[in-house]
C-alpha positions as CSV (number, residue, x, y, z in Angstrom):
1,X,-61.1,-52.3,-54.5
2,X,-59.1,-51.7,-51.5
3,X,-59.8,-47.9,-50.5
4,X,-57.5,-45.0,-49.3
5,X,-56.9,-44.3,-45.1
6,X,-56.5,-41.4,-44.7
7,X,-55.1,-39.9,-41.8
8,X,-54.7,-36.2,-40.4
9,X,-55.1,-34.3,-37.3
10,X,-57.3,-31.9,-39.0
11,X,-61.1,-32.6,-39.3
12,X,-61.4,-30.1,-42.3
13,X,-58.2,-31.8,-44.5
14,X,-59.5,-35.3,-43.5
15,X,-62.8,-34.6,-45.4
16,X,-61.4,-32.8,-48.0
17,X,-58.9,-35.4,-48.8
18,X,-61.7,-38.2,-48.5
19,X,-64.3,-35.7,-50.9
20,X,-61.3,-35.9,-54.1
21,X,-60.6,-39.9,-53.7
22,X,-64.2,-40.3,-54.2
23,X,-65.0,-37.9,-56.3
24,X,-61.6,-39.5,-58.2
25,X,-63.7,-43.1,-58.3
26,X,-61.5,-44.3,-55.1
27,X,-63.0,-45.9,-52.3
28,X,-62.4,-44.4,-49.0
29,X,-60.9,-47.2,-46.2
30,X,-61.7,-44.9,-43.0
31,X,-60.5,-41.1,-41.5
32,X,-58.1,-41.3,-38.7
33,X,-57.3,-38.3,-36.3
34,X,-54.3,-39.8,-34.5
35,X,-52.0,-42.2,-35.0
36,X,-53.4,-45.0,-32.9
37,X,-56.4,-44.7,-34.7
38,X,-54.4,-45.4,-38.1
39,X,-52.7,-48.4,-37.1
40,X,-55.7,-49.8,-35.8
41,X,-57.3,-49.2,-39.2
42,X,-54.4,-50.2,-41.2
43,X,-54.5,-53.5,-39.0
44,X,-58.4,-53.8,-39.2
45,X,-59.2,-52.8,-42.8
46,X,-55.9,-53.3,-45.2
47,X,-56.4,-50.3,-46.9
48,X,-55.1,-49.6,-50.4
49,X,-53.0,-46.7,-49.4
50,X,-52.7,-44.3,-46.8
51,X,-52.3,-40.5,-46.9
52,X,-51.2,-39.0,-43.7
53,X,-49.8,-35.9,-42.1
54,X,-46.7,-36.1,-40.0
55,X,-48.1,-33.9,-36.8
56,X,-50.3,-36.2,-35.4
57,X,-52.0,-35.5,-31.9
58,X,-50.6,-38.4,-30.4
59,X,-47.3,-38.9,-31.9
60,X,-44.5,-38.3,-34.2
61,X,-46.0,-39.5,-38.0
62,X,-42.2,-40.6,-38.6
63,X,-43.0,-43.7,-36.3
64,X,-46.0,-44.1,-37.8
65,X,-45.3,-44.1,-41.1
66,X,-42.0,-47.0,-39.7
67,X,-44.9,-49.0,-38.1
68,X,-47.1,-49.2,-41.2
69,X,-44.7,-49.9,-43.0
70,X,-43.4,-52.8,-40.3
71,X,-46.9,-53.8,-40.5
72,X,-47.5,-54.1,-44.6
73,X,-43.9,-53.4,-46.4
74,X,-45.9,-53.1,-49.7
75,X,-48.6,-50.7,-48.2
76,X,-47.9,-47.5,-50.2
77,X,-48.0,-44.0,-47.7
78,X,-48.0,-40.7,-49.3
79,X,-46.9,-37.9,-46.9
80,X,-49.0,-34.7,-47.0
81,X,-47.3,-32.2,-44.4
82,X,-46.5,-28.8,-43.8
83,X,-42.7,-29.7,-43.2
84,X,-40.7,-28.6,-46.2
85,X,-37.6,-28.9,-44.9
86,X,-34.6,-31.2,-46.1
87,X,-34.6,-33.6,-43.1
88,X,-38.6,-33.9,-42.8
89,X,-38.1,-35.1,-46.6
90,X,-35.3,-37.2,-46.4
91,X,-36.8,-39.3,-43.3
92,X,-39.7,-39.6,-44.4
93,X,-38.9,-40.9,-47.8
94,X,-36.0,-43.3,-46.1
95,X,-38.8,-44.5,-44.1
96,X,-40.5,-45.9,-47.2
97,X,-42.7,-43.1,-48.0
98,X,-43.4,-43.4,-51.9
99,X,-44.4,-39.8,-52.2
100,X,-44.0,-36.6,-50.4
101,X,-46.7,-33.5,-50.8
102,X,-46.2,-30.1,-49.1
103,X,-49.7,-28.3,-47.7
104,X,-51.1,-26.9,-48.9
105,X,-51.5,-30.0,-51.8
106,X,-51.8,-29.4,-54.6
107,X,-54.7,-31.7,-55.6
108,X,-53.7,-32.7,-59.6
109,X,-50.3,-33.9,-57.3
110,X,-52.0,-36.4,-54.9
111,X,-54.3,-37.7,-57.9
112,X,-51.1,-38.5,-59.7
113,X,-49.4,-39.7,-57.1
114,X,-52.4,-42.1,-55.7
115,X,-52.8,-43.1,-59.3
116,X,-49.2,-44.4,-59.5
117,X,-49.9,-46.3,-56.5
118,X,-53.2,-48.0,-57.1
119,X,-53.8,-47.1,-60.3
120,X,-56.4,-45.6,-62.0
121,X,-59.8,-46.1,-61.1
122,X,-62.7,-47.8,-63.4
123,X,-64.1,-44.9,-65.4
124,X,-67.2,-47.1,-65.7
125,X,-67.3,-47.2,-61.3
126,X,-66.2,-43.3,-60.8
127,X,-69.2,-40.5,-59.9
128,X,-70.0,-38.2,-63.0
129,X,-67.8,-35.3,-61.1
130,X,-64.8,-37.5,-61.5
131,X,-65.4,-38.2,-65.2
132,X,-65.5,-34.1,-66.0
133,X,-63.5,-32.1,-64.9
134,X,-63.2,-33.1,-61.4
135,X,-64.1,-31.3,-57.7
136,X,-62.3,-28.7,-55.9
137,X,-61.6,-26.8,-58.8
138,X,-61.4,-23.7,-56.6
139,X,-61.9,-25.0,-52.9
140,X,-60.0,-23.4,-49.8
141,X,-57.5,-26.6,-50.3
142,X,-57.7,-27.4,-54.0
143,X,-56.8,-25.3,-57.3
144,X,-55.6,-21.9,-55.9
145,X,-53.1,-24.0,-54.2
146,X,-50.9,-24.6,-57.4
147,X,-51.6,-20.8,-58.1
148,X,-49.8,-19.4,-55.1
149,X,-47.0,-21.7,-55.6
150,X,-47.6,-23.4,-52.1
151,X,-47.4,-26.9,-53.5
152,X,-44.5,-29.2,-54.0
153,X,-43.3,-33.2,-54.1
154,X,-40.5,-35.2,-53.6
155,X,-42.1,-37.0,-56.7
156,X,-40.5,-40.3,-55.6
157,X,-43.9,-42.2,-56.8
158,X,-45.2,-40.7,-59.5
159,X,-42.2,-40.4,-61.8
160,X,-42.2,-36.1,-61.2
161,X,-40.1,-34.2,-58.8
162,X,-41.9,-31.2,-57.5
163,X,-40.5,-28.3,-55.8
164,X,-38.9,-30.1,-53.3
165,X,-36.8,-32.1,-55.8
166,X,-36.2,-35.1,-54.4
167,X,-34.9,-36.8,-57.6
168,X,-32.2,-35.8,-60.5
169,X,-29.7,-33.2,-58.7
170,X,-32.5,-30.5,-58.3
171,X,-31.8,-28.3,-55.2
172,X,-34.4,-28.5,-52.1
């Protein structure tokens, strides 16, 4: 199984990211800081996916995201970002992002959206955590994010729209 790259700026999200697709029954491809880093990886290790911020230390994620998908047109990147705004959206999904998740993420979101792109992982495979009810139930990044309301998709993947409503008329 070809894992999930994941790739943020932030030590803490990068970890917390990588601690769910595990915990899901994902493998993990690798944790990338900057954006060199990533296309290095996605070069190196042909991940299954990539999850990635759009403020990277070294560059613009837009250009990223175009250079990965230069690189593997059928490599599925889902955008997790603080930008909420209607041209952070719309580039980023015209780039050939197949979803788009607004930080703080709301975690139930990214598992149905990395679902949709790799499918679901072998019950049989995934730790006992992922078979229950699942980690980060109520982690500084996890299930009070939902709660405040913080959360929201472009749903373009996952056959939802979120509260950025990306799809069917809904107003950003």
């Amino acid at each position: 199984m070809r894992g999930v790259l994941v790739v943020d700026g932030a030590a803490f999200f990068r970890s917390h990211v990588a601690r769910l697709v595990r915990g899901w029954g994902w493998a993990v491809a690798g944790l990338c800081a900057t954006a060199a880093e990533a296309l290095a990886a996605c070069r190196r290790d042909r991940p299954g996916a990539v999850v990635m911020d759009l403020f990277l230390p070294d560059g613009d994620g837009r250009r990223l995201l175009a250079e990965i998908r230069s690189l593997d047109p059928a490599l599925p990147v889902i955008v997790c970002t603080a930008a909420a705004d209607r041209a952070s959206v719309a580039a980023a999904m015209g780039l050939g992002a197949r979803d788009y998740l607004v930080k703080p993420v709301d975690e139930e979101r990214l598992r149905a959206a990395l679902a949709a792109c790799l499918g679901e992982p072998d019950a049989r495979q995934a730790p006992p955590a992922a078979r229950a009810d699942g980690p980060g139930k109520g982690d500084a990044l996890g299930g009070a994010a939902g709660a405040r309301g913080g959360a929201g998709t472009a749903g373009r993947g996952t056959g939802e729209s979120g509260a950025l409503g990306a799809r069917g008329g809904a107003a950003f």
